[in-house]
C-alpha positions as CSV (number, residue, x, y, z in Angstrom):
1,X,1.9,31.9,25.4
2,X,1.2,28.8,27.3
3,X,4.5,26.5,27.9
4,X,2.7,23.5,26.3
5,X,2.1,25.7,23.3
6,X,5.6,27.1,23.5
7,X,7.3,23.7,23.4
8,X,5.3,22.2,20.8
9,X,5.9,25.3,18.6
10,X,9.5,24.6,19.2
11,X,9.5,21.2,18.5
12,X,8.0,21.6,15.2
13,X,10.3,24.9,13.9
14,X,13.4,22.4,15.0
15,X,12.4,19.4,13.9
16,X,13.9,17.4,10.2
17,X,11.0,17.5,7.8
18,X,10.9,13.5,8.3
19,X,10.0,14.3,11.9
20,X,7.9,16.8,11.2
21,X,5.5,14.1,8.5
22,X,5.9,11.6,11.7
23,X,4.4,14.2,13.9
24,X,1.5,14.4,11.7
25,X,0.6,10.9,11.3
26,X,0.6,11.2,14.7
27,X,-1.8,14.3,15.0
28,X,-4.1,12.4,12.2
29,X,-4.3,9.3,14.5
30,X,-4.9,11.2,17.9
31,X,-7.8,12.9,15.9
32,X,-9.2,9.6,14.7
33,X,-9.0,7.6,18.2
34,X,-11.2,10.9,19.7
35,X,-13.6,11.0,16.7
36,X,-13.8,6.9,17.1
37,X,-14.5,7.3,20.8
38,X,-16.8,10.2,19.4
39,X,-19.1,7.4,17.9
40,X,-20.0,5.9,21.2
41,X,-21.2,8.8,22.7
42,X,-25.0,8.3,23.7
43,X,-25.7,12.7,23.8
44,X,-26.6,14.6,20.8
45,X,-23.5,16.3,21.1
46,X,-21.2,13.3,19.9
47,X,-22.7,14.6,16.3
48,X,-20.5,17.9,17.0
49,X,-18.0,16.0,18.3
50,X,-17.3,13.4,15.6
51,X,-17.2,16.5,13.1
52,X,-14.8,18.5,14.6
53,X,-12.4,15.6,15.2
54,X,-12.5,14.3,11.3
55,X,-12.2,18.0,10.2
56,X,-9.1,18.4,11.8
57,X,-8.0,15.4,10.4
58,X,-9.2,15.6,7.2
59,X,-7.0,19.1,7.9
60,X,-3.8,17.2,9.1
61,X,-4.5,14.9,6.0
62,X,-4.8,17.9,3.8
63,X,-1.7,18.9,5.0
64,X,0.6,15.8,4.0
65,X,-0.5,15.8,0.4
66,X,0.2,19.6,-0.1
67,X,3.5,19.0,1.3
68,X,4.7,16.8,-0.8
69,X,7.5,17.5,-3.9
70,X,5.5,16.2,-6.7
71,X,8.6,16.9,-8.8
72,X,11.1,15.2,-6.6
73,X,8.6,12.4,-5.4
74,X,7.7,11.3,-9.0
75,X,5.2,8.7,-9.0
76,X,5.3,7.5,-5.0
77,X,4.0,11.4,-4.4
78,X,1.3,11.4,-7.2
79,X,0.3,7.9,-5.4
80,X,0.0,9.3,-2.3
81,X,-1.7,12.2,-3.2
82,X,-4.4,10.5,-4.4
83,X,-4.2,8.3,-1.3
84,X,-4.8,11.1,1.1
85,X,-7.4,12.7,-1.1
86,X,-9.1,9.3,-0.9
87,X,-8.6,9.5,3.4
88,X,-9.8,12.5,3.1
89,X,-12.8,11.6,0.6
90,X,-13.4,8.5,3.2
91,X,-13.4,10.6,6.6
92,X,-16.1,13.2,4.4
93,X,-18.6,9.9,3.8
94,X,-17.7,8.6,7.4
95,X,-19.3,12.1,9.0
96,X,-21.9,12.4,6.6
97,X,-23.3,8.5,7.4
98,X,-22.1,8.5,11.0
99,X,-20.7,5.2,10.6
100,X,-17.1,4.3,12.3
101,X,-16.0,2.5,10.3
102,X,-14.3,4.9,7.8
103,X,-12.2,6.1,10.8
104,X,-11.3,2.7,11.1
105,X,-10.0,2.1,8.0
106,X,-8.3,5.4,7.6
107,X,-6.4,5.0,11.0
108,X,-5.7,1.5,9.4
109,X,-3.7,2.9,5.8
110,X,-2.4,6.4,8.4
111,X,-0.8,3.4,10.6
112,X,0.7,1.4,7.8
113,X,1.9,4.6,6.0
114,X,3.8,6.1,9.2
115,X,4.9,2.5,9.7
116,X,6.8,2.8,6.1
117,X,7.4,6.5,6.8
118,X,9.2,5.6,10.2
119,X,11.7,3.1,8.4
120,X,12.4,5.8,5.3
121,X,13.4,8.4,9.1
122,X,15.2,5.5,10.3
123,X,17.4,5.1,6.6
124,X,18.3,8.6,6.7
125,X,19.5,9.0,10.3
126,X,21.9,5.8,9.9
127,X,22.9,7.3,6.2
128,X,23.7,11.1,8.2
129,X,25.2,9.7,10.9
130,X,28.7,9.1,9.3
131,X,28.6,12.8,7.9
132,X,27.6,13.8,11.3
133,X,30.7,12.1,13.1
134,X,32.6,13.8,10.5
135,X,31.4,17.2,11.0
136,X,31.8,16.5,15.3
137,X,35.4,14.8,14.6
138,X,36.1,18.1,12.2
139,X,35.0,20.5,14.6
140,X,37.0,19.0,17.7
141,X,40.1,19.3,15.2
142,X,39.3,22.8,14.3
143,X,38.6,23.7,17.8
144,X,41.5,21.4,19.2
């Protein structure tokens, strides 16, 4: 295995599942900015190009709603659901046309959406931390 594949494979298997939701906003987006530059392309092969770029990210899309707890997440997971099946719907339309501009606005609601995703990560690390100390300050008392 390649190290490139061999650290990203290990990033993933250790990261929180916040991270992991970050990492594919992330993914979705790279996808997007390559299928965007995709439109520009004056060669035939841009039509190739553009579609394997929004498949992936209609993939990586596809991805975040089946992930999500529709028990736990109540209405804000229902909402969302039908938010990335609407991305996904949107990126479908944006190949089929060949128009940019559904990239556009799907990297548009992806950025806002990591944006709120990013302060929800940042809540929970500040709310762990003190159990965190705890669990350091317990262990150099056990071990002490």
């Amino acid at each position: 295995m390649c190290p490139v594949r061999q650290y990203q494979e290990t990033q993933v298997s250790t990261s929180s599942p916040m991270a992991l939701v970050i990492m594919l906003y992330d993914e979705a987006d790279r996808t997007l900015e390559l299928a965007e530059a995709a439109f520009n392309i004056q060669d035939p092969s841009r039509i190739e190009q553009i579609g394997n770029h929004l498949l992936h990210a209609q993939d990586v899309i596809t991805e975040l709603a089946v992930s999500l707890d529709m028990e736990k997440g109540g209405e804000i997971a229902r909402q969302l659901h039908r938010l990335y099946d609407f991305m996904v719907l949107h990126l479908s339309q944006a190949d089929v046309q060949k128009e940019v501009k559904g990239v556009r606005d799907v990297r548009k609601m992806l950025a806002e959406l990591k944006e709120a995703w990013a302060e929800v990560a940042k809540k929970e690390v500040v709310a762990e931390a003190p159990q965190r100390q705890m669990s350091a300050n317990s262990t150099i008392h056990i071990m002490g």
